[in-house]
C-alpha positions in Angstrom: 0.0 0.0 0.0 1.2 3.8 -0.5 3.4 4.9 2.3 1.1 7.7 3.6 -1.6 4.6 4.5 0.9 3.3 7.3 0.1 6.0 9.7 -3.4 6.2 8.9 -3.7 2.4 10.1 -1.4 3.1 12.9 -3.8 5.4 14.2 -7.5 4.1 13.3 -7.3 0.1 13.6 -7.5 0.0 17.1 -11.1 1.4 17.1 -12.4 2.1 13.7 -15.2 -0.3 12.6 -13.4 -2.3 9.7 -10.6 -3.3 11.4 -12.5 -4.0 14.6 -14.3 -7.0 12.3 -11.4 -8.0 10.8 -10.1 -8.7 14.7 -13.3 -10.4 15.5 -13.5 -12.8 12.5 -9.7 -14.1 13.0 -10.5 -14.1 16.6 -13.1 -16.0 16.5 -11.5 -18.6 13.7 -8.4 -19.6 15.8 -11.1 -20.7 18.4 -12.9 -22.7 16.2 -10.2 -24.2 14.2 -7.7 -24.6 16.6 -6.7 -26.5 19.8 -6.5 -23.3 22.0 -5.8 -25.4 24.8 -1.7 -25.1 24.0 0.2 -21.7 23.7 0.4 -21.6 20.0 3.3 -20.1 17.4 1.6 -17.8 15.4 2.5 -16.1 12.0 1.0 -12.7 10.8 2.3 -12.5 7.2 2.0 -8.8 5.9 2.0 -7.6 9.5 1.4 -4.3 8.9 1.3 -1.6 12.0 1.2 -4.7 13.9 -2.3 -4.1 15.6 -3.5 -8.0 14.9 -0.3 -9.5 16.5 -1.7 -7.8 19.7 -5.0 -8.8 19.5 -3.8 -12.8 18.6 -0.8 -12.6 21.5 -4.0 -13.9 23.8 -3.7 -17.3 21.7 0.7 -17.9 22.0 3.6 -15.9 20.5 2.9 -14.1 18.0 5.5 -13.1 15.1 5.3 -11.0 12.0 6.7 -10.2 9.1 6.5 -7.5 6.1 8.1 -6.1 3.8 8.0 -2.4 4.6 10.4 -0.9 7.3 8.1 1.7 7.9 5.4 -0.5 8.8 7.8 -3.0 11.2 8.4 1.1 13.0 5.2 0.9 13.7 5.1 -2.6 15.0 8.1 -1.5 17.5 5.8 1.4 18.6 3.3 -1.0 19.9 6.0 -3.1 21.4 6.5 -5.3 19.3 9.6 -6.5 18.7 9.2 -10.8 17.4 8.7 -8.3 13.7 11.3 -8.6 10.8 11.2 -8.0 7.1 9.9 -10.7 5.1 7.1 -11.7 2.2 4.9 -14.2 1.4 7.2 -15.2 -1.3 10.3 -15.5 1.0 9.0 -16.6 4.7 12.6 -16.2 6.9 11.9 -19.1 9.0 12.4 -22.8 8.8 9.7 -25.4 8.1 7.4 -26.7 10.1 7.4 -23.4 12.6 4.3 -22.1 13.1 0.8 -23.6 14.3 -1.2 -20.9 12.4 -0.8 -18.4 9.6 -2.3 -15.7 9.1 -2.7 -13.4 6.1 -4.7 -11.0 5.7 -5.3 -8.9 2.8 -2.2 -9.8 1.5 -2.3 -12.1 -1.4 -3.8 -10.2 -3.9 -1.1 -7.6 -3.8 0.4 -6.3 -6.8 3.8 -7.2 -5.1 2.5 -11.3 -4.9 4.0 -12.2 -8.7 2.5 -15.9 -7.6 0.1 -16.4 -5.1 -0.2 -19.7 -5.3 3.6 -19.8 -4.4 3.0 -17.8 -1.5 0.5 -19.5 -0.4 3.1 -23.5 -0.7 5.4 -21.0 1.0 3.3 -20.7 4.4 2.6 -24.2 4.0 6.0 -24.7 4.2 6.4 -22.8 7.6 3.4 -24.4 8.8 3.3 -27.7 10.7 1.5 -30.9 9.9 -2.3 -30.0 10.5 -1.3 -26.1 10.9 -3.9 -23.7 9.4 -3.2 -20.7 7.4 -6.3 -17.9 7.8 -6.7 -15.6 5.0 -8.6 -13.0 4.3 -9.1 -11.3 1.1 -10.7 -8.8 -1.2 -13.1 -9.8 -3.3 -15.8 -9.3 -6.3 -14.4 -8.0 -9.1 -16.7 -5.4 -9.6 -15.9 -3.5 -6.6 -12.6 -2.5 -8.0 -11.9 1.1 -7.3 -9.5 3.9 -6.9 -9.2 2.5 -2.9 -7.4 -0.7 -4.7 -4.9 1.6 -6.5 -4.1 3.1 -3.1 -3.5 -0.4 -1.7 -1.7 -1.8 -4.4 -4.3 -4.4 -4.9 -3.6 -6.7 -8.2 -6.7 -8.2 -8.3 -10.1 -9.5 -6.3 -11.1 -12.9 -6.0 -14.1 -15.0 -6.2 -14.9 -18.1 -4.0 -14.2 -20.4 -5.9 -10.8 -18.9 -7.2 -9.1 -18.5 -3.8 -10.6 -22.3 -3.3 -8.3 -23.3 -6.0 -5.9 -21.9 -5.2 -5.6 -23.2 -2.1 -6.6 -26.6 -3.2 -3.2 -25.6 -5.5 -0.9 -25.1 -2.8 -1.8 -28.3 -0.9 -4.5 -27.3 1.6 -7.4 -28.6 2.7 -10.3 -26.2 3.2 -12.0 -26.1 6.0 -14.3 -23.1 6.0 -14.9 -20.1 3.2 -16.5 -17.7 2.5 -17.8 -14.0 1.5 -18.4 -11.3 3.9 -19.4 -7.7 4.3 -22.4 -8.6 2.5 -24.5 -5.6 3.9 -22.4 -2.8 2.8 -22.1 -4.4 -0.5 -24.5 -2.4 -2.9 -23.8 0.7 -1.1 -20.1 0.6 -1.0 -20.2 -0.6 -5.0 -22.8 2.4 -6.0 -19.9 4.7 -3.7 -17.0 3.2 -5.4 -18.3 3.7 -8.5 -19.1 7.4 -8.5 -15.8 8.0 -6.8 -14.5 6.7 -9.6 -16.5 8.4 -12.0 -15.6 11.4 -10.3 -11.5 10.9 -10.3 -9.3 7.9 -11.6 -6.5 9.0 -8.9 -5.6 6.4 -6.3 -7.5 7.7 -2.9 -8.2 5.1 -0.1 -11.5 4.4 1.5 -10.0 4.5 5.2 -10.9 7.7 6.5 -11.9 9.1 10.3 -15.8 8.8 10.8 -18.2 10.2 13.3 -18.1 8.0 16.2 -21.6 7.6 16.4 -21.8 6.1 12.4 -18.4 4.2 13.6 -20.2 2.5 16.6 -23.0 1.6 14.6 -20.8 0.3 11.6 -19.2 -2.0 13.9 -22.2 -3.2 15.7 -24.0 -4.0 12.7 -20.5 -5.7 11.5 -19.8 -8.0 14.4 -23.9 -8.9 14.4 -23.2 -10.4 10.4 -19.8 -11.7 11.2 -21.4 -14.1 13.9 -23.4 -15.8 11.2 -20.9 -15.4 8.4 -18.6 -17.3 10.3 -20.5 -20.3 10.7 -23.2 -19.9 7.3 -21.9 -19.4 3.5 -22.9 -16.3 2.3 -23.0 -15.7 -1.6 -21.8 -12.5 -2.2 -19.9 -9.7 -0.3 -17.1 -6.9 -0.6 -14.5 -9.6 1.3 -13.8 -13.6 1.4 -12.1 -15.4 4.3 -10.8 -19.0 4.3 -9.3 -21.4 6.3 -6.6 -24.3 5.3 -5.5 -27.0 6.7 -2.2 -28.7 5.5 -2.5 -32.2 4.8 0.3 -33.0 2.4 
């Protein structure tokens, strides 16, 4: 993502209603799809400002890597210091590491030259019967200036990120769409943004904190069932993989 985003992130995710989701869902995954009952080594690939490596340190040690110094500063701000710089494509630990890996909103980056690559290289790191977490963008009629600001290549449908996890070697356990509510507005908003200006401008912005509270409420209320129903459409997909071979 542009530069300038980094300190945007820094200073909303620990309150502002997308990122609050985002916390719940992979929260709320690693419960269900893991034996929580050990300290688990966890993996945050494409780390960011480091505000998810926090909010999973509840479930073991938690590590993380990306490939932006300016982003690992960040990480260091919060305390955070198991951080180095890595990618998807080059993971700088040794097989069979982790219990879990997440990564969120990082494979479809322009940066990912082969996601299906990325995705045998955190099976590599992972061991036998670890799970890998992702979370993506998806429909590819919602792309926008906002994925120009992100640097994001391309959105997927269900069944793509399926195969290409399938690909890679994992099992799926669980995926699909989410922020299915917001859908038709945020396309019909994307849209005449972009009819309005082709330049890159990102959709993360300070809200009210009324609209914020209710955002999030309404969000964690759909991620409860989204979680545990398929739902066929929405501006996000989330998976989970299981290696098996």
């Amino acid at each position: 993502m542009d530069n300038s985003e980094y300190g945007k992130m820094f200073r909303l995710e620990q309150d502002w209603w997308w990122f609050r989701g985002k916390q719940y869902l992979v929260s709320s995954v690693l419960s269900n799809f893991s034996d929580i009952s050990e300290r688990l080594n966890i993996l945050d690939v494409g780390c960011g400002t480091g505000i998810m490596l926090k909010k999973l340190s509840k479930f073991g040690t938690i590590y993380g890597i990306d490939p932006s110094k300016k982003a690992l500063d960040f990480c260091k701000k919060r305390n955070l210091n198991n951080v180095r710089e890595g990618t998807i494509q080059h993971i700088p630990f040794q097989d069979c590491t982790f219990d879990v890996v997440t990564v969120l909103d990082v494979l479809s980056s322009k940066h990912v030259s082969n996601d299906i690559q990325g995705l045998k290289e955190v099976k590599r790191v992972l061991k036998p019967d670890g799970v890998v977490v992702i979370t993506d963008s998806a429909m590819k009629c919602l792309r926008s200036r906002h994925d120009a600001a992100f640097h994001i290549r391309e959105r997927y449908s269900k069944n793509q990120l399926r195969n290409k996890l399938e690909a890679a070697g994992f099992t799926v356990m669980r995926i699909s769409y989410f922020n299915t509510g917001i859908f038709l507005p945020l396309y019909l908003f994307r849209k005449i943004g972009t009819l309005l200006s082709s330049s890159p401008k990102s959709d993360v912005r300070p809200l009210p904190r009324i609209i914020n509270h209710l955002l999030t409420k309404y969000y964690l209320f759909e991620l409860f069932f989204a979680i545990r129903l398929p739902f066929p459409l929405g501006v996000s997909l989330f998976a989970v993989g299981k290696k098996t071979r």
